[in-house]
C-alpha positions as a Markdown table, in Angstrom:
| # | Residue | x | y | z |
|---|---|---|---|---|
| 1 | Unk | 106.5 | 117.5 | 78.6 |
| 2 | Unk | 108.4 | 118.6 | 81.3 |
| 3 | Unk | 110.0 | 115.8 | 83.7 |
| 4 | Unk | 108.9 | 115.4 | 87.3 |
| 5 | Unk | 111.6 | 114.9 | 89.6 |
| 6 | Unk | 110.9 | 113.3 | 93.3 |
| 7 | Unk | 110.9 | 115.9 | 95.9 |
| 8 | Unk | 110.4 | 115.1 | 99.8 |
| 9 | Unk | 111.5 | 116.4 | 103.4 |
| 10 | Unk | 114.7 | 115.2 | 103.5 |
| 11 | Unk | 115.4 | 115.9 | 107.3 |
| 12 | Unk | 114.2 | 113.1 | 109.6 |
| 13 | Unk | 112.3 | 114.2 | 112.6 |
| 14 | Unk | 111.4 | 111.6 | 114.8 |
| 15 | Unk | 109.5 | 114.0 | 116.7 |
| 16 | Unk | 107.0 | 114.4 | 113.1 |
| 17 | Unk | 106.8 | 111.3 | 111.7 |
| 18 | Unk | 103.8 | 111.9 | 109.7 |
| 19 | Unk | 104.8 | 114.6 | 107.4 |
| 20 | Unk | 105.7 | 113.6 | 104.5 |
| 21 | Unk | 104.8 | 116.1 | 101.7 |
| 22 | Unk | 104.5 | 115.7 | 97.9 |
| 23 | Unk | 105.9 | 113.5 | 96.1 |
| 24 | Unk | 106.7 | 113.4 | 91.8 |
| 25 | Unk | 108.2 | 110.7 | 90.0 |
| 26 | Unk | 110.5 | 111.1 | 87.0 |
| 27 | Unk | 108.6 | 108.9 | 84.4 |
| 28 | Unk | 107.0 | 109.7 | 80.9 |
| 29 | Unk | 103.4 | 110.1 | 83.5 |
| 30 | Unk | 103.6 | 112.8 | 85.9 |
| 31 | Unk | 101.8 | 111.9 | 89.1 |
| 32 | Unk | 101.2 | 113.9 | 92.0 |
| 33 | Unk | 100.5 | 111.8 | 95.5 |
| 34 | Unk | 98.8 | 114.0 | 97.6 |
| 35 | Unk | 99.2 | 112.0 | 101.6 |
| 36 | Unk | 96.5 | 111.9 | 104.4 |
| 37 | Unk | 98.0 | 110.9 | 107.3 |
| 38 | Unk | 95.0 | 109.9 | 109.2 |
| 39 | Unk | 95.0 | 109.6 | 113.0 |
| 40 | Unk | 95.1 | 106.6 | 114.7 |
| 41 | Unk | 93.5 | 107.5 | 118.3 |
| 42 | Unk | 90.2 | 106.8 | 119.4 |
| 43 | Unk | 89.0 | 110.1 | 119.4 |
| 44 | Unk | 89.6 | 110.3 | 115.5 |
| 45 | Unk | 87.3 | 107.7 | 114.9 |
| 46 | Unk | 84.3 | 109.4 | 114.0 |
| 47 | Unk | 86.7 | 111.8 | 112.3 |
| 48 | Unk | 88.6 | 109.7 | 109.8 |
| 49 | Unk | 86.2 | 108.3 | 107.9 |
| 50 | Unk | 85.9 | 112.2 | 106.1 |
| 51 | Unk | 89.4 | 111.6 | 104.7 |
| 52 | Unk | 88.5 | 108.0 | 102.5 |
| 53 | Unk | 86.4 | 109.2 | 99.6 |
| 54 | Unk | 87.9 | 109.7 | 96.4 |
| 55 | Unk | 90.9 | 107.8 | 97.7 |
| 56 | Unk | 93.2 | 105.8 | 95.1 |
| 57 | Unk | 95.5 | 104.0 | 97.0 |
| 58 | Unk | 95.7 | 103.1 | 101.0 |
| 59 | Unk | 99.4 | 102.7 | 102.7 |
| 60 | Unk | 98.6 | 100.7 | 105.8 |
| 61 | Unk | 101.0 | 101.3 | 108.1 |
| 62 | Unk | 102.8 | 99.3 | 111.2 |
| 63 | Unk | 105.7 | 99.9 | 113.1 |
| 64 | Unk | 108.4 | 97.1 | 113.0 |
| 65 | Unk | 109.1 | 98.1 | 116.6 |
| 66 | Unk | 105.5 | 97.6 | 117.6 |
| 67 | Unk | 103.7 | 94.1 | 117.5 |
| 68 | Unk | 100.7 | 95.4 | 118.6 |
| 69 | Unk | 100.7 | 97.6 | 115.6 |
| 70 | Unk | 101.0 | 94.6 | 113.2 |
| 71 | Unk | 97.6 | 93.0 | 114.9 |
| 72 | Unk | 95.7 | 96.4 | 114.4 |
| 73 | Unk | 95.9 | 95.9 | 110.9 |
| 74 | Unk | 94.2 | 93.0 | 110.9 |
| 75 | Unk | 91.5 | 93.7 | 113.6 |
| 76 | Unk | 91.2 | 97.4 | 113.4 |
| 77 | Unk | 92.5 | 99.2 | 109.9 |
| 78 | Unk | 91.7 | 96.6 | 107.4 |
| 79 | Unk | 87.6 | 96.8 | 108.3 |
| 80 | Unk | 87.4 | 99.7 | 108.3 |
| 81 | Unk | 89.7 | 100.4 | 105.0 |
| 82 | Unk | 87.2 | 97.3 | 103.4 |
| 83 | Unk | 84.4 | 99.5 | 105.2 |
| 84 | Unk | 85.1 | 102.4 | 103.5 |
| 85 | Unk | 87.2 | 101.6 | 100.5 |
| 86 | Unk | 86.2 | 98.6 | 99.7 |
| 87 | Unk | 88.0 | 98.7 | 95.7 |
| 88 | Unk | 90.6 | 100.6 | 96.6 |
| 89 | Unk | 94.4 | 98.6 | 96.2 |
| 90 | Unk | 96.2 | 98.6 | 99.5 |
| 91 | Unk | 100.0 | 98.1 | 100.0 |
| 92 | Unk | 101.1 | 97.0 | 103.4 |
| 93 | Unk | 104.2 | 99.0 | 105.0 |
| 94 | Unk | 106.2 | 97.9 | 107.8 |
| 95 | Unk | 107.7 | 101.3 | 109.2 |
| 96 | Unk | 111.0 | 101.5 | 111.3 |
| 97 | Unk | 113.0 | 99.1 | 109.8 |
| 98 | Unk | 116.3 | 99.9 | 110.7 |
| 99 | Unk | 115.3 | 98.8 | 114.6 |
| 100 | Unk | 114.6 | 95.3 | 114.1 |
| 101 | Unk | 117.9 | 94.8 | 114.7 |
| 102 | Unk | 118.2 | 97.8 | 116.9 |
| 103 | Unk | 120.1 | 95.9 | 120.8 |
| 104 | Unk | 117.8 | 99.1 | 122.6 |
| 105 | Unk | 114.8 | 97.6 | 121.0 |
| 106 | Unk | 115.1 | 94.1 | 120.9 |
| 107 | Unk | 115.7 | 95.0 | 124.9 |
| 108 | Unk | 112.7 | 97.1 | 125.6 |
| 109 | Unk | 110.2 | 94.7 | 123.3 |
| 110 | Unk | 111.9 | 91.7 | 125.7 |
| 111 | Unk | 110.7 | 93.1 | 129.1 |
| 112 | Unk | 107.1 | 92.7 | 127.0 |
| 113 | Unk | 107.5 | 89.2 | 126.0 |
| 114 | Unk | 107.3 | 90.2 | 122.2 |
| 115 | Unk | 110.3 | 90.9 | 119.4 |
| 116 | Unk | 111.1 | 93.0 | 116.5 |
| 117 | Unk | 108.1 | 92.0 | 113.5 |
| 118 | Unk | 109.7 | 89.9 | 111.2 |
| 119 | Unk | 109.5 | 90.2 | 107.6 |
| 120 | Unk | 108.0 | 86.9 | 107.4 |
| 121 | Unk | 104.8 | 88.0 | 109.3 |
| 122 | Unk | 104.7 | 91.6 | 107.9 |
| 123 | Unk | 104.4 | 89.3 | 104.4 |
| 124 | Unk | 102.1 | 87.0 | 106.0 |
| 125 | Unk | 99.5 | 89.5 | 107.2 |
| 126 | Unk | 99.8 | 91.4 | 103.5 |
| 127 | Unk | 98.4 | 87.9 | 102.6 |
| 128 | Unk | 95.4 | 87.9 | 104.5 |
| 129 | Unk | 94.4 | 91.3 | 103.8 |
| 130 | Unk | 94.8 | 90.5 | 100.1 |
| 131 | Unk | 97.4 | 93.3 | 99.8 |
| 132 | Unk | 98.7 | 95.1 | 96.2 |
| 133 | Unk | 102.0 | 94.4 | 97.9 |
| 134 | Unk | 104.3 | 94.6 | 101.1 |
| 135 | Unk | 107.2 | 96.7 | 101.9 |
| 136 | Unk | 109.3 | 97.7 | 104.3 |
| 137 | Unk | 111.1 | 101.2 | 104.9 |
| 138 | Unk | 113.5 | 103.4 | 107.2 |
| 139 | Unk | 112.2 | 107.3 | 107.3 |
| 140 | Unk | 115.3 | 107.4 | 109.6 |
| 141 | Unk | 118.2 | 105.7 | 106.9 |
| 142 | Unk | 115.3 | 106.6 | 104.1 |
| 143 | Unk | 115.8 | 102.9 | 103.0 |
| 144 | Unk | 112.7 | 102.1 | 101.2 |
| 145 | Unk | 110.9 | 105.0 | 101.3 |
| 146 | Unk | 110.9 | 105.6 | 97.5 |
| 147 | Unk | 109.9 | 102.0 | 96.3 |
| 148 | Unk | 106.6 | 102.4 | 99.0 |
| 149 | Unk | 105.4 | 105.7 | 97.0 |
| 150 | Unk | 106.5 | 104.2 | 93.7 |
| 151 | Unk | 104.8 | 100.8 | 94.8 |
| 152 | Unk | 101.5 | 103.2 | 95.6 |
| 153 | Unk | 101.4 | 104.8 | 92.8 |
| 154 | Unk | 101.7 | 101.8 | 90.1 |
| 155 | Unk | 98.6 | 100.4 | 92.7 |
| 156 | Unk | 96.6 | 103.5 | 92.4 |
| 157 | Unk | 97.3 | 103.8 | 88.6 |
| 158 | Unk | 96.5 | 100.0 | 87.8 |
| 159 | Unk | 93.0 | 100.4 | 89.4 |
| 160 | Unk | 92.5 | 103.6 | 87.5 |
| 161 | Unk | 93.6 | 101.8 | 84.3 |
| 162 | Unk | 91.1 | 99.0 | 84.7 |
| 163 | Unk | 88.0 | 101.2 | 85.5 |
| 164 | Unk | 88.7 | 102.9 | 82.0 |
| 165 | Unk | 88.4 | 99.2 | 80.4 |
| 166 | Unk | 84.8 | 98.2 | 81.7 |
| 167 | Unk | 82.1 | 98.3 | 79.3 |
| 168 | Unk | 78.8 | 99.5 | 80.3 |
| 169 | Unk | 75.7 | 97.9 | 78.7 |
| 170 | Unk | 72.6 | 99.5 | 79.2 |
């Protein structure tokens, strides 16, 4: 068997952050993780729902820099996900992580009132959605980015693995 190696864009573009790519693992299984990013606006609404069957695993994303973000998941992405997908593992991923600490940020989110998301509540909320797991990454520093794909894909494969266990009696 030939090994996989881990491939992905390499240069951050803050002007694309939802290209990711293709990503392989070096590990006796070869898995390929093919990534939806699905749009968040309004008008995608009706749209988005094409993209969940025959899904294995969901990354629900919010951005460290964005509280707001952190509530959607409760009151917008995890009914629908449930809606949709309702056996499907999700892993909860707090994006942007190198601006929590960021003076520009912790500045603009003060004019609002609100803070940097601390890793407290991001573990919090993966509680009350009855996440796989939590993590948090940097596409900017690429801190974290690997564990959350290889985090993904021991969810998707654990589900996988215990549909193939279930004994059917007729």
């Amino acid at each position: 068997m030939t090994p996989c190696v881990m491939k992905m864009q390499t240069d951050f573009a803050s002007s694309n952050p939802g290209a990711v790519g293709n990503l392989l693992f070096a590990s006796p299984l070869c898995v390929e993780l093919a990534l939806w990013d699905t749009a968040g606006q309004e008008d995608y609404d009706r749209l988005r729902p094409l993209s969940y069957p025959d899904t294995d695993v969901i990354l629900m994303c919010f951005s460290i820099d964005s509280p707001d973000s952190l509530e959607n998941i409760l009151e917008k992405w995890h009914p629908e996900v449930k809606h949709f997908c309702p056996n499907v593992p999700i892993v909860l991923v707090a994006n942007k992580k190198d601006l929590r600490n960021d003076s520009t940020t912790i500045k603009e989110l003060a004019k609002m009132k609100q803070e940097p998301v601390k890793s407290e509540d991001g573990r919090s909320m993966a509680e009350k959605i009855n996440a796989f797991g939590y993590l948090e990454c940097s596409a900017r520093t690429k801190e974290g980015v690997r564990e959350v794909f290889e985090l993904a894909t021991r969810a998707a494969l654990q589900v996988k693995h215990k549909k193939k266990k279930r004994c059917v009696l007729m």
